[in-house]
N, C-alpha and C positions, 0 to 999 in steps of 0.2 A: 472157628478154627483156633486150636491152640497157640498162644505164644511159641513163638521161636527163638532161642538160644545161639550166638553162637560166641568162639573165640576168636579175636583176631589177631595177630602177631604179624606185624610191620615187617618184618625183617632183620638179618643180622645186625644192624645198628641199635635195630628195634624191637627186643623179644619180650616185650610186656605182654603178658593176658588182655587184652579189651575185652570187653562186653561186647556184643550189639544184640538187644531185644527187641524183636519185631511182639510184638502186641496189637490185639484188633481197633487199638484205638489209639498208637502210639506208636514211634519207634524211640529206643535211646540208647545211646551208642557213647562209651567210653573214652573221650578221645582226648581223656587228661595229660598235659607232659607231665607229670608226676609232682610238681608242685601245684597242682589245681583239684581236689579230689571232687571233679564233677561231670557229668553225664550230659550230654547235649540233646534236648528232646523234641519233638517235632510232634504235635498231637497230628491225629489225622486228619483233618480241616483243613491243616495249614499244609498240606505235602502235595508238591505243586510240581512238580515234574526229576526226570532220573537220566542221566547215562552210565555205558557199561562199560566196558573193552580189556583188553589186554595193551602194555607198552612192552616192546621188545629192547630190552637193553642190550647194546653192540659195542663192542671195539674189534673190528676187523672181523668177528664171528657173534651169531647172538649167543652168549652168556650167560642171561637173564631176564626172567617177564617181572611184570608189575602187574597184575590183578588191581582195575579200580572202577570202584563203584560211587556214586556223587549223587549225590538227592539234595535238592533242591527245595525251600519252604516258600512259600506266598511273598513274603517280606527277606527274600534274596540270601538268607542264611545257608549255611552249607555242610552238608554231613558227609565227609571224605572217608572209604571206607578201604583202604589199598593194604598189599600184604603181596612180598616178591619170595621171587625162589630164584634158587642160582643152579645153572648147568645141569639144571632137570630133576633138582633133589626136591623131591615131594610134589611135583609137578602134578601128577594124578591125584591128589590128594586135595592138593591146590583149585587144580580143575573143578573137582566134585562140591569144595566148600562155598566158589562161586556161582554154580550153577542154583545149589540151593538155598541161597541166599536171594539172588534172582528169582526163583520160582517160588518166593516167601514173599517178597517185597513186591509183587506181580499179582497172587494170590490173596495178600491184605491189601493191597492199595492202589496200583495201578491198573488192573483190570476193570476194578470200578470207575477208576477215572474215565478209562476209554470206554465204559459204557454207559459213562453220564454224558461224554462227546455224543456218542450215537443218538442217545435220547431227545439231546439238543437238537441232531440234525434233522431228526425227525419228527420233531414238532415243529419245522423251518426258521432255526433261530441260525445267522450264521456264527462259525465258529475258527478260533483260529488257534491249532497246534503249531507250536515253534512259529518258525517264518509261515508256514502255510495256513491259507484262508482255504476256510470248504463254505458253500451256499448250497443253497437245495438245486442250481444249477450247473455248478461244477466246482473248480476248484483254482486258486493262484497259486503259485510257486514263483519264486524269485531264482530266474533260469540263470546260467553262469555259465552257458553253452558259446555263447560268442564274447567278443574282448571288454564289452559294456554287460555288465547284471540288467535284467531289467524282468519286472512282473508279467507274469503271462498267464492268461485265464486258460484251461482247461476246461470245456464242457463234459460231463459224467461219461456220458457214450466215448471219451476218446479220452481217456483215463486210462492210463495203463502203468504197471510196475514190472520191477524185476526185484527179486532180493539177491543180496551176496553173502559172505562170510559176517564182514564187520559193514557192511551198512544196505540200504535199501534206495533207488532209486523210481522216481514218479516221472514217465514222459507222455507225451501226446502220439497215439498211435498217428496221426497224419501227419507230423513234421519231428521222428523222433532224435534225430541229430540239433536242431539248432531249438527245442522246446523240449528242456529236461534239467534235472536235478540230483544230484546223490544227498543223502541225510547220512550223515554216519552215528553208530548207537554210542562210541566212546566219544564223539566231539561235539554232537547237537544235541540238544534238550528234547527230551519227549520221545526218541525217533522211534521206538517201539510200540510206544502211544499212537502215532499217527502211523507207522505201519498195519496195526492192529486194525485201526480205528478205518480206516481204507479199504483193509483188505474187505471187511466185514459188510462197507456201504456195497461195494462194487458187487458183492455175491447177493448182498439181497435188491439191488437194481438190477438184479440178472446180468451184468454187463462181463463179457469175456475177458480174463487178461490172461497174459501172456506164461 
C-alpha cells in the first residue's frame, strides 16, 4: 500500500499545516508547537492500540465538533491527531478527512493487529483486548450493569453484541440486563479492535448474534 499524506489544521487558534504520514512501516505526525522542529514517530512494532470519535462543543446549542484520533505506542506515548470546525463550516470536508484517515490507519496497522488477535485465538493462546479476556472458551468482561463492577465470564455460544453510532456493546444472551458492557471507540482503547476481532470469532464458530 502506498503512503499516505495528509494535512492537519487544529483549528482557528490553530492553523498550522501538520503533516501526518502513514507509511507501511511507520507513522509520523507533526505535532511541533513551532519552537520544536520535530516529527513524532511510532514505527510499526510499537503501535499498540487507537481510539476515535467526535467531541460536541456546546454553549446552550452545539457550535462545534472536535475530530479526534489518539494511537497509542507499546511504551504508553501518544500521537493526538484532532482538528475542529465551527457551526458546520467545512464539516463535510472535515467528515471525509477522518474517515480516511481511519481507513488508512485500519488498512496499515490495525486490521493486522486484529488478525494477529484471531491467529492467537486460534492456536488457543488466551488474549486480552482492552478490559476484555477472550479463551478458546468464552470470554470476560468487566459488567457495570449493577451498582458494584464485577468480572463475568461469557461462554462463546451466549456471546452476543449490538453496535451503535459511537460505541459497541458485548452481553450474555441469557441474562442480558445484569451481564453486559458498552466499549465506546472515542473513550476505550482498541474498541474497533475488539469489535472486529469478535465479530469475526462468532461467524466463524457459527454462533448467531443479534
Amino acid at each position: 500500500m502506498n503512503p499516505k499524506e495528509f494535512i492537519i489544521r487544529r483549528g482557528i487558534t490553530d492553523n498550522y499545516p501538520r503533516k501526518l504520514i502513514l507509511e507501511q512501516n511507520q507513522i509520523k505526525f507533526d505535532s511541533k508547537d513551532l519552537k520544536n522542529d520535530s516529527f513524532i514517530t511510532f514505527q510499526k512494532d510499537e503501535i499498540a492500540e487507537y481510539n476515535f470519535g467526535v467531541k460536541f462543543m456546546r454553549y446552550k446549542f452545539v457550535f462545534g465538533r472536535e475530530y479526534v484520533i489518539s494511537i497509542r505506542s507499546n511504551d504508553n506515548q501518544i500521537i493526538k491527531i484532532n482538528f475542529k470546525t465551527y457551526f458546520g463550516r467545512k464539516k463535510d470536508e472535515y467528515n471525509k478527512l477522518c474517515n480516511e484517515i481511519l481507513d488508512s490507519l485500519w488498512d496499515l496497522y490495525f486490521g493486522e493487529i486484529a488478525s494477529t488477535y484471531i491467529q492467537k485465538h486460534e492456536l488457543g493462546e488466551e488474549i486480552q483486548i482492552g478490559e476484555v479476556t477472550l479463551t478458546k472458551d468464552g470470554l470476560t468482561i468487566l459488567s457495570t450493569a449493577s451498582l458494584k463492577s464485577k468480572n463475568e465470564f461469557i461462554p462463546w455460544k451466549k456471546v452476543r453484541t449490538r453496535s451503535y453510532t459511537t460505541y459497541f456493546a458485548i452481553y450474555s444472551k441469557d441474562d442480558a440486563v445484569n451481564i453486559n458492557r458498552g466499549y465506546s471507540y472515542l473513550n476505550d482503547w482498541n474498541t474497533n479492535v475488539l469489535h472486529s476481532v469478535i465479530k469475526t470469532l462468532l461467524k466463524r464458530k457459527e454462533i448467531e448474534n443479534d
